[in-house]
N, C-alpha and C positions, 0 to 999 in steps of 0.2 A: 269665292266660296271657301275656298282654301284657307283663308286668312282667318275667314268666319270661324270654321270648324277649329283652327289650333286656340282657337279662343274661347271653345267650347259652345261658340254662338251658333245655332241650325239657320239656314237661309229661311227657314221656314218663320222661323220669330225676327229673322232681321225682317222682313218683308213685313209682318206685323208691326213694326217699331215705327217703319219707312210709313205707312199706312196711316200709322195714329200722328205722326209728326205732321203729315199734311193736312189730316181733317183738322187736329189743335191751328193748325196756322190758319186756316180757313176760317174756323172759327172766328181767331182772332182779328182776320182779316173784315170778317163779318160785321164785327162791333165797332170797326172803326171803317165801314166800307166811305168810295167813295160813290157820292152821289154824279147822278147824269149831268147836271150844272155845276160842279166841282171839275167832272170832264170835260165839258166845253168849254170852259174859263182856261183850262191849263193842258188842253189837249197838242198844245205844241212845243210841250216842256220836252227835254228828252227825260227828264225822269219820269215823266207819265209814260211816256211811249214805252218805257222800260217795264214801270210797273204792270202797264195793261201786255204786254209781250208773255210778263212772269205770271199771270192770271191765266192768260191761255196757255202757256207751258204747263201749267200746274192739271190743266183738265186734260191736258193731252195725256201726261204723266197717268190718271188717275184714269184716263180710259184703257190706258193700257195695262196697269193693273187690275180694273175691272176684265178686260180679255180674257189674260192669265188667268187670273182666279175662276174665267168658267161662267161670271155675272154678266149681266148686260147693259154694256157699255151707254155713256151718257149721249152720245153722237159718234155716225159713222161714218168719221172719215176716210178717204181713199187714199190708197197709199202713194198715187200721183199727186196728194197737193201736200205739198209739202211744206207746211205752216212755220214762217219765223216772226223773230222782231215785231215788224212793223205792218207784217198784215193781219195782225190781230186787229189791230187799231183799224184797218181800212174796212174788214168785217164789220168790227163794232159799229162804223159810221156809216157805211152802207147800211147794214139793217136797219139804222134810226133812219137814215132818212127814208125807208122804203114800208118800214112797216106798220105806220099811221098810227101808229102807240105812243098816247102821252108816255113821256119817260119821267116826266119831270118826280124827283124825291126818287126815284129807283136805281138802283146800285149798279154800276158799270159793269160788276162781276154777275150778277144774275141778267143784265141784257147781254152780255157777251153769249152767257153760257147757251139762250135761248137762240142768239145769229145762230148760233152753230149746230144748236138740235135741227134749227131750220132749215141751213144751211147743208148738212149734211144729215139728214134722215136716218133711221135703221129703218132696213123694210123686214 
């Protein structure tokens, strides 16, 4: 924050910067998502395993600025599971196989997003 401030930067606007950086990637990530048969075809690339890692980082990321800010977070995780790498990826496959929903044509990033609504509730 220090650094912020001799730059005249408020943490308050860097946090809005940090904020708008991730919805824009999101976006962009949006227009170019990948499909569920895009994932099953290359689900044992490690660049997949990395991308679907960076998709759940990024929600994790964005719940916990929803936190901070006071809003209400997209899923609530518990602070014992402590999500990396490559259990994003075992989430995502688990929920398809369990949750009797065609996937086919629908985005890896919005079936992730809903394992984990699922996955981890708000009550």
């Amino acid at each position: 924050q220090q650094l912020l401030q001799s730059f005249g930067i408020g943490w308050t606007l860097m946090k809005q910067f940090f904020l708008l950086l991730m919805v824009s990637g999101m976006l962009i990530t949006t227009a170019h998502a990948m499909t569920w048969e895009d994932y099953q075809a290359r689900k044992d690339e490690r660049c997949i395993k990395f991308y679907i890692a960076g998709v759940g980082a990024g929600y994790y990321y964005t719940n916990h600025y929803l936190d901070t800010a006071g809003r209400s977070k997209l899923y609530c995780q518990p602070s014992s599971a402590n999500l990396q790498g490559e259990m994003y990826s075992t989430i995502l496959d688990a929920y398809a196989n369990s949750s009797g929903i065609r996937l086919k044509g629908i985005s890896v990033e919005i079936i992730l997003l809903q394992a984990l609504v699922e996955l981890y509730p708000c009550k």
